[in-house]
Wavefront OBJ file of the C-alpha trace (Angstrom):
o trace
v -24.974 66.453 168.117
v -22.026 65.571 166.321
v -22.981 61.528 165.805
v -26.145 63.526 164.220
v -24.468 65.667 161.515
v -22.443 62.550 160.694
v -25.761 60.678 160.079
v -27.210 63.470 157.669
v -24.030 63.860 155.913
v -23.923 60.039 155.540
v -28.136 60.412 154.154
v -27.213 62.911 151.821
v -24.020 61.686 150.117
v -26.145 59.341 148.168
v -28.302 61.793 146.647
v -25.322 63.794 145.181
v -23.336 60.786 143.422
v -26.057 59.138 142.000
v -26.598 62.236 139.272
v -23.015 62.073 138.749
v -22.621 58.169 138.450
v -25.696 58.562 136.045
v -23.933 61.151 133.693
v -20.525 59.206 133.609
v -22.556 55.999 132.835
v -24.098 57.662 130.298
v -21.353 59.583 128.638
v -19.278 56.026 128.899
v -22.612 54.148 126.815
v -22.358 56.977 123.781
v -18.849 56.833 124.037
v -18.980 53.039 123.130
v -21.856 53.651 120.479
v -19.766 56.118 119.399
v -16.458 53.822 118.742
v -18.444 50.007 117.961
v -21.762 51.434 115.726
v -20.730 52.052 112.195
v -20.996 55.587 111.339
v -23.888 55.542 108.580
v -26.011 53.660 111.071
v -25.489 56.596 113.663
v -26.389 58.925 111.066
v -29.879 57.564 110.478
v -31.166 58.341 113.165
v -29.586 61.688 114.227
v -29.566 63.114 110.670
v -33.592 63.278 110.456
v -36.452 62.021 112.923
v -39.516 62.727 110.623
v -39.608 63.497 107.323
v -42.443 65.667 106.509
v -41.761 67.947 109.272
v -38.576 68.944 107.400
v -40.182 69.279 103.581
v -41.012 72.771 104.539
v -37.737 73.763 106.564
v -36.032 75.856 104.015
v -32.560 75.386 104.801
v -30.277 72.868 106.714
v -27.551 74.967 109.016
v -24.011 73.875 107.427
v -25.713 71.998 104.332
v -23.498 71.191 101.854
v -25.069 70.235 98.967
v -22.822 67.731 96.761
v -24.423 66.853 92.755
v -22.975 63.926 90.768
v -23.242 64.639 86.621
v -20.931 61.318 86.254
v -23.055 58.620 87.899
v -23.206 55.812 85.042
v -27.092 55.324 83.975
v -26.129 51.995 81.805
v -25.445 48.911 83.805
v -22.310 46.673 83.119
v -22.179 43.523 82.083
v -22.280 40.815 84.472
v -18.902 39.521 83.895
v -17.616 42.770 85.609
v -19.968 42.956 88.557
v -20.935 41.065 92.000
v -24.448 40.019 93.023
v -23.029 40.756 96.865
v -21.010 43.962 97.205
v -19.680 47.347 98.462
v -21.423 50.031 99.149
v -20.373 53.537 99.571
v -22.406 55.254 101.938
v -23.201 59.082 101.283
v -23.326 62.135 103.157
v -26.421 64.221 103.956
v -27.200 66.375 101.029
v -25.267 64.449 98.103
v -26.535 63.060 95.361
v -25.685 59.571 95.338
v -28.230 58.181 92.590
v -30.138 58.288 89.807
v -33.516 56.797 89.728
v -35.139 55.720 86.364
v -38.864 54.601 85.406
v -39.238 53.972 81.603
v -42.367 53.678 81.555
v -43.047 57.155 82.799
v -40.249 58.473 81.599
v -38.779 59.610 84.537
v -35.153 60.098 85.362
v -34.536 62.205 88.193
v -31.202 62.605 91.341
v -31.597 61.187 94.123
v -30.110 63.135 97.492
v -29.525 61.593 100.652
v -31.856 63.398 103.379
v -34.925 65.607 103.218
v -35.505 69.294 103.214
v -37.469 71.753 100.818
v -34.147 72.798 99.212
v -33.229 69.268 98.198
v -36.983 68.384 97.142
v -36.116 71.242 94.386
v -33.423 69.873 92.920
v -34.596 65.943 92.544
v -35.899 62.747 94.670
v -35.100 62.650 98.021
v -34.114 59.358 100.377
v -34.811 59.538 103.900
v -31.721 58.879 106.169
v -33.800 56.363 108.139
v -34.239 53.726 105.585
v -32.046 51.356 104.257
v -29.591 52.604 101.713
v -29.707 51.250 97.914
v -28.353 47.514 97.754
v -28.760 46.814 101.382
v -31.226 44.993 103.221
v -34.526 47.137 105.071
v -36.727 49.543 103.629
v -35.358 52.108 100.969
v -37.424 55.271 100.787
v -37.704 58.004 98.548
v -39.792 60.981 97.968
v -40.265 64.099 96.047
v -43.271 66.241 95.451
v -46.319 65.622 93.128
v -46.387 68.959 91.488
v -42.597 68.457 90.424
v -40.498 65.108 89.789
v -42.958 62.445 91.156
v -45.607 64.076 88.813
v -46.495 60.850 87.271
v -46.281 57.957 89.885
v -49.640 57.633 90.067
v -49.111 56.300 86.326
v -46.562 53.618 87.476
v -48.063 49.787 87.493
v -47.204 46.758 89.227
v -44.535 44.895 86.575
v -42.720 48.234 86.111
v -39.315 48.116 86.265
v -37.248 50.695 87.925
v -33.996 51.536 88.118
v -31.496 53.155 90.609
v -27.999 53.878 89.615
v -24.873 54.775 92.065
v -21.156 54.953 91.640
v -21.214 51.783 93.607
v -23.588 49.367 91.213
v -26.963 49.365 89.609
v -30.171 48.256 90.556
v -33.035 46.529 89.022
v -36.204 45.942 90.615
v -39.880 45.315 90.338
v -43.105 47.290 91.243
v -44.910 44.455 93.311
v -47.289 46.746 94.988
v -49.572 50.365 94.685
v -50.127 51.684 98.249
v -52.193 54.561 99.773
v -51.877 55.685 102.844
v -52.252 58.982 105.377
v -49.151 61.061 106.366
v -49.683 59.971 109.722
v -49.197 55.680 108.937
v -45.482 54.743 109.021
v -45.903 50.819 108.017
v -44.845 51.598 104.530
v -41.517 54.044 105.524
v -40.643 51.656 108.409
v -37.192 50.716 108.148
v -37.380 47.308 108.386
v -34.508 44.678 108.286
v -35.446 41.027 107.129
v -36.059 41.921 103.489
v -34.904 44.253 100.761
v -37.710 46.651 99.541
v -37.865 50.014 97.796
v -40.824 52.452 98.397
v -41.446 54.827 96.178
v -43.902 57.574 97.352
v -45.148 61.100 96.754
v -48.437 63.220 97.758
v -51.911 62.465 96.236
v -52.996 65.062 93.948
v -55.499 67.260 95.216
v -56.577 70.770 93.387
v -56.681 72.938 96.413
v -54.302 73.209 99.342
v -51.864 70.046 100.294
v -53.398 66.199 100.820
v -52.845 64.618 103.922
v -52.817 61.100 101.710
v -49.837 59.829 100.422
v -50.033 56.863 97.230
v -46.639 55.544 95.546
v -45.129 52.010 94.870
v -43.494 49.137 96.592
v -40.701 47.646 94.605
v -38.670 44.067 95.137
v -34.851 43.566 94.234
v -35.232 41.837 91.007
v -31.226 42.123 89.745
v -27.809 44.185 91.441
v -24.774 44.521 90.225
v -22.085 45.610 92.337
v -19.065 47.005 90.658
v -16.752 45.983 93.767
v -16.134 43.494 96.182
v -16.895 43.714 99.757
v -13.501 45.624 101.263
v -12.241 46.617 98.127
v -13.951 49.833 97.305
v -12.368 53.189 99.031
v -14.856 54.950 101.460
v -16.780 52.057 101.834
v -18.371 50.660 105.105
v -16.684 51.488 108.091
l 1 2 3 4 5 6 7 8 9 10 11 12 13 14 15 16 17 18 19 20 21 22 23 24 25 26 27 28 29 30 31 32 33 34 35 36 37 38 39 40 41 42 43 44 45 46 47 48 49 50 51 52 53 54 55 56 57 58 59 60 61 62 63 64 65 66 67 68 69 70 71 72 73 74 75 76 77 78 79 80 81 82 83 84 85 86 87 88 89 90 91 92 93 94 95 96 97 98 99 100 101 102 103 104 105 106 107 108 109 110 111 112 113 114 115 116 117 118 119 120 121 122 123 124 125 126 127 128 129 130 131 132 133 134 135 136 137 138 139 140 141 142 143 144 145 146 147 148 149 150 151 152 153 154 155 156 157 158 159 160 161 162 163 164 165 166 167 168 169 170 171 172 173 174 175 176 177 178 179 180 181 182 183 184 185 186 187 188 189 190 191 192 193 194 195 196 197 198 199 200 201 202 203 204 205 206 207 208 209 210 211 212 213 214 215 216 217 218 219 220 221 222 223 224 225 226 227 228 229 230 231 232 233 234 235 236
């Protein structure tokens, strides 16, 4: 009888340390993602998941909205800047840019992340793309009725412009796209190439479209205004 209860003790022990081995390996894999991935990377893809499902969420628990009114708008001259560079990486809810479209007069903030409340106040850039000046997909938004009012008017050879306390950029509109709010190729993050989309709503009378149109946009010129490791709060 005894030799028995040895033998079910001895089936059983298994099942009990295998959930625990499971949970320390686990805890011990985000511990090391945790120490080796560089913060802003991290933040992509905790910060938001989809974007459209927040555009109506009216408030971000502990949002701390940050606006910039001394981001420089005029680009230095070359002599003073770097084609490579640093880049400092915002936080969610700061304004880190300013985007500019001459030929629709358009100069608008850009905040980093998505949420009704920041779609008020300018442009929006999701936290899954790339940011400004690095390589992958760039994306930003804001609604048709407000700021992105006129993209429809934008044409391929227009030049836009975003701005940051870390360099300006220059590039060209190379493509129009339409799509439904249910297609991710264009907002995929991507990682070989440097592209900025540009996208909004299409403009329908009554009730919201489930189309989306905007622009997609190649680095024509940037101009960093420091060196890789030089710039304070820079990458980690």
């Amino acid at each position: 009888m005894a030799e028995q209860t040895t033998k079910r003790r001895g089936n059983v022990l298994p099942y009990l340390l295998t959930p625990l081995l499971l949970l320390l390996l686990t805890a011990g894999v985000l511990m090391l993602c945790y120490y080796l991935a560089p913060t802003h990377q991290i933040q992509k893809y905790l910060n938001i998941v989809f974007m459209d499902d927040l555009k109506t969420t009216t408030q971000t628990a502990g949002l701390n909205i940050i606006e910039h009114d001394d981001i420089p708008t005029e680009s230095k001259p070359d002599s003073d800047t770097y084609e490579e560079g640093e880049i400092i990486y915002p936080t969610f809810g700061e304004q880190y840019a300013q985007l500019e479209i001459s030929s629709i007069d358009l100069s608008v903030g850009v905040y980093y992340g998505v949420n009704a409340e920041l779609l008020e106040r300018g442009a929006c850039h999701s936290t899954q793309s790339a940011i400004i000046g690095e390589a992958g997909n760039a994306v930003i938004d804001a609604h048709v009725n407000t700021f992105f009012s006129d993209l429809n008017r934008v044409k391929k050879g227009d030049t836009v412009r975003l701005f940051t306390k870390y360099g300006a950029f220059e590039y060209k509109v190379t493509e129009l796209i339409e799509f439904s709010k249910d297609e991710k190729q264009y907002l995929a993050v991507g990682k070989d190439t440097e592209v900025l989309t540009l996208y909004t709503c299409k403009p329908q009378v009554i009730g919201s479209s489930d189309m989306r149109i905007g622009v997609r946009c190649e680095p024509v010129k940037k101009q960093f205004y420091e060196q890789a490791g030089s710039a304070e709060g820079g990458t980690e």
